[in-house]
C-alpha positions in Angstrom: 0.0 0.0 0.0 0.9 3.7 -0.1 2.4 2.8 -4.0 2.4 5.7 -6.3 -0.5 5.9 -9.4 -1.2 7.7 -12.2 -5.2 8.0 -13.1 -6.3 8.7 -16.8 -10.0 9.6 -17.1 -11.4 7.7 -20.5 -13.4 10.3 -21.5 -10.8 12.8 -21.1 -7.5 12.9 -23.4 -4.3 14.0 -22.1 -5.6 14.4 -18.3 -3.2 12.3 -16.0 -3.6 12.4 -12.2 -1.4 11.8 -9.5 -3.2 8.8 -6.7 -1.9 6.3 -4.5 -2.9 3.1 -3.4 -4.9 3.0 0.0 -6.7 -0.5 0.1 -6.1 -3.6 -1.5 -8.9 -6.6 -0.9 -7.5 -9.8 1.3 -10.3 -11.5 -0.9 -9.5 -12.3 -4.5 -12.0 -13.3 -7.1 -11.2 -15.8 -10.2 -11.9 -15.7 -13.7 -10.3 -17.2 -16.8 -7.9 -18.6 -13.8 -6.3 -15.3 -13.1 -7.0 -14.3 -9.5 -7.6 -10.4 -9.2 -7.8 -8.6 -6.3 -9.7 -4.7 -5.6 -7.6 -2.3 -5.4 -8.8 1.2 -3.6 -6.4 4.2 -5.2 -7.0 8.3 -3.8 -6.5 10.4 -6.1 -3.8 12.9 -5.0 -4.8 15.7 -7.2 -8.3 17.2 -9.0 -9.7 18.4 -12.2 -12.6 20.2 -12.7 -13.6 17.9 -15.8 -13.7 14.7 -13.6 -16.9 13.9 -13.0 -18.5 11.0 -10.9 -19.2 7.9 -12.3 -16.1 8.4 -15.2 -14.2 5.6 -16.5 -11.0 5.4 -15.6 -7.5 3.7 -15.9 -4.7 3.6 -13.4 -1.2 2.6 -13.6 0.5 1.5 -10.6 4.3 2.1 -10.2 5.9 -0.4 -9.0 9.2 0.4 -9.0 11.5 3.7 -10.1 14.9 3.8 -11.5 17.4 6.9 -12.0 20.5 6.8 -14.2 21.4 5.3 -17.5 18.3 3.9 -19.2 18.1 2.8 -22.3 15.2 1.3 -25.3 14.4 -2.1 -24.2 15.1 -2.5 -27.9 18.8 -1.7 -27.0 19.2 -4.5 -24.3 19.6 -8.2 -24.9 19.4 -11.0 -22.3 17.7 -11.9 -19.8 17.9 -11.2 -15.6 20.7 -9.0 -14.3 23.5 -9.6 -16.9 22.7 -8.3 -20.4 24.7 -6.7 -23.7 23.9 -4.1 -25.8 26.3 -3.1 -29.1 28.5 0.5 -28.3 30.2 1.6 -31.3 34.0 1.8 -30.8 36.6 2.5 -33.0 34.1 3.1 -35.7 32.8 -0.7 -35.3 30.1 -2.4 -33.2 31.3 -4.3 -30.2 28.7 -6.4 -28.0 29.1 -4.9 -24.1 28.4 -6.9 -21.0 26.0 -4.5 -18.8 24.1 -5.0 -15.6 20.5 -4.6 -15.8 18.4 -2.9 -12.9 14.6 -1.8 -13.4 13.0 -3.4 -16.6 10.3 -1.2 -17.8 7.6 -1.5 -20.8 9.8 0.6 -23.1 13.2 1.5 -21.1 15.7 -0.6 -19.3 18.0 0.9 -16.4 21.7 -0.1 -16.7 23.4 -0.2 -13.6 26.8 -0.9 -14.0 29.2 -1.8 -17.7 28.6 1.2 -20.0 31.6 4.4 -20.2 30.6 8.1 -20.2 30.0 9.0 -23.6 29.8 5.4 -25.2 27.1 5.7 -28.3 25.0 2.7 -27.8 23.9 1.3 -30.7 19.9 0.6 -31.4 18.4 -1.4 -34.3 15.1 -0.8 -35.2 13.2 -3.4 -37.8 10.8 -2.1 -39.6 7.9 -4.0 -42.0 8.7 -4.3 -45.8 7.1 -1.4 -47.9 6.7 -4.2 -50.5 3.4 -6.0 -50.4 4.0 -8.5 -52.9 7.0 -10.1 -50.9 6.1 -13.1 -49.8 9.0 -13.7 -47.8 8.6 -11.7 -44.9 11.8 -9.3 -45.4 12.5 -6.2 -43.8 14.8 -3.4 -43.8 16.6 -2.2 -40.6 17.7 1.1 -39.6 20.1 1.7 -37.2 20.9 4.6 -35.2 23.3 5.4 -31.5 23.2 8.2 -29.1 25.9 9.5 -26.9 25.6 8.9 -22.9 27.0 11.7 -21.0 26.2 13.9 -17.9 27.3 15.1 -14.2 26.8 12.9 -12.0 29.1 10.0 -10.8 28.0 6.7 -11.6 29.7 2.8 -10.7 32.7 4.9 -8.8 34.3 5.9 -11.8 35.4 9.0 -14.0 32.3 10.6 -15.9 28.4 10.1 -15.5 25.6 9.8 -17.4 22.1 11.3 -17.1 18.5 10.3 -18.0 16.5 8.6 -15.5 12.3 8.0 -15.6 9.7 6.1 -13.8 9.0 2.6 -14.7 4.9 2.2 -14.9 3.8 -1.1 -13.3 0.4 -2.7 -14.4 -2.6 -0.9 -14.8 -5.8 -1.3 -13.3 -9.5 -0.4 -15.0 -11.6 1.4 -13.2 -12.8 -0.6 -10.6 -9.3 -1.7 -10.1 -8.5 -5.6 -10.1 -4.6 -6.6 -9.5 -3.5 -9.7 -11.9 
């Protein structure tokens, strides 16, 4: 309990509010054979648009990470111990990494990457061809420099970024898979 939420209203576009968990039920209920469990959030903030009986979504964050993150695109492996490709010496070189917070899009990399390493990310994208048969795609690749102020694993340099990791989200009503 006490876990920070966001609340979007359904009927509302780009209206996020700021909650918190304050109940969840000792008493699950089953269907399809996934248990869910009620979940009571209070909102932390208001908006003169909400109005009673809205539908609603809520995310629950689960967990936060600061530091180095990076597209979960970027990262592979599994658990703590992951690679990603750096560029160096103008050619890509596979880089052991530890892996913190695993988010829906980002990854948080505690420990193996330099200040100002360019991390390389591949991105496959659908053929433009719709006669191909086959399945092929193109890829398109492209890398970003880490860099910042503050000190990270003890050593020389830093790197910034950071962000919240959403955990799962609830409808309104609010059952916990």
């Amino acid at each position: 309990m006490g876990q920070a939420a966001t609340v979007t209203m359904d009927a509302l576009t780009g209206v996020e509010l700021g909650a918190h968990v304050t109940a969840i039920s000792t008493v699950g209920t089953t269907s399809d054979s996934v248990v869910s469990y009620d979940a009571t959030l209070t909102l932390d903030q208001t908006d003169s648009r909400v109005k009673p009986g809205m539908s609603a979504s809520a995310a629950v964050i689960t967990g936060q990470a600061q530091g180095v993150t990076l597209p979960n695109d970027a990262v592979s492996g599994s658990g703590s111990l992951a690679t990603v490709n750096v560029l160096r010496g103008g050619k890509k070189v596979s880089q052991q990494v530890i892996v913190g917070l695993k988010g829906d899009s980002r990854t948080q990399i505690v420990s193996g990457l330099a200040a100002g390493a360019q991390v390389l990310v591949t991105t496959t994208l659908p053929s433009l061809s719709s006669s191909s048969s086959t399945g092929s795609s193109s890829s398109s690749g492209s890398s970003g420099t880490l860099g910042g102020s503050t000190g990270f694993g003890g050593g020389g340099g830093g790197f910034a970024g950071g962000g919240g990791f959403p955990g799962g989200g609830f409808p309104s009503g609010g059952g916990v898979p």
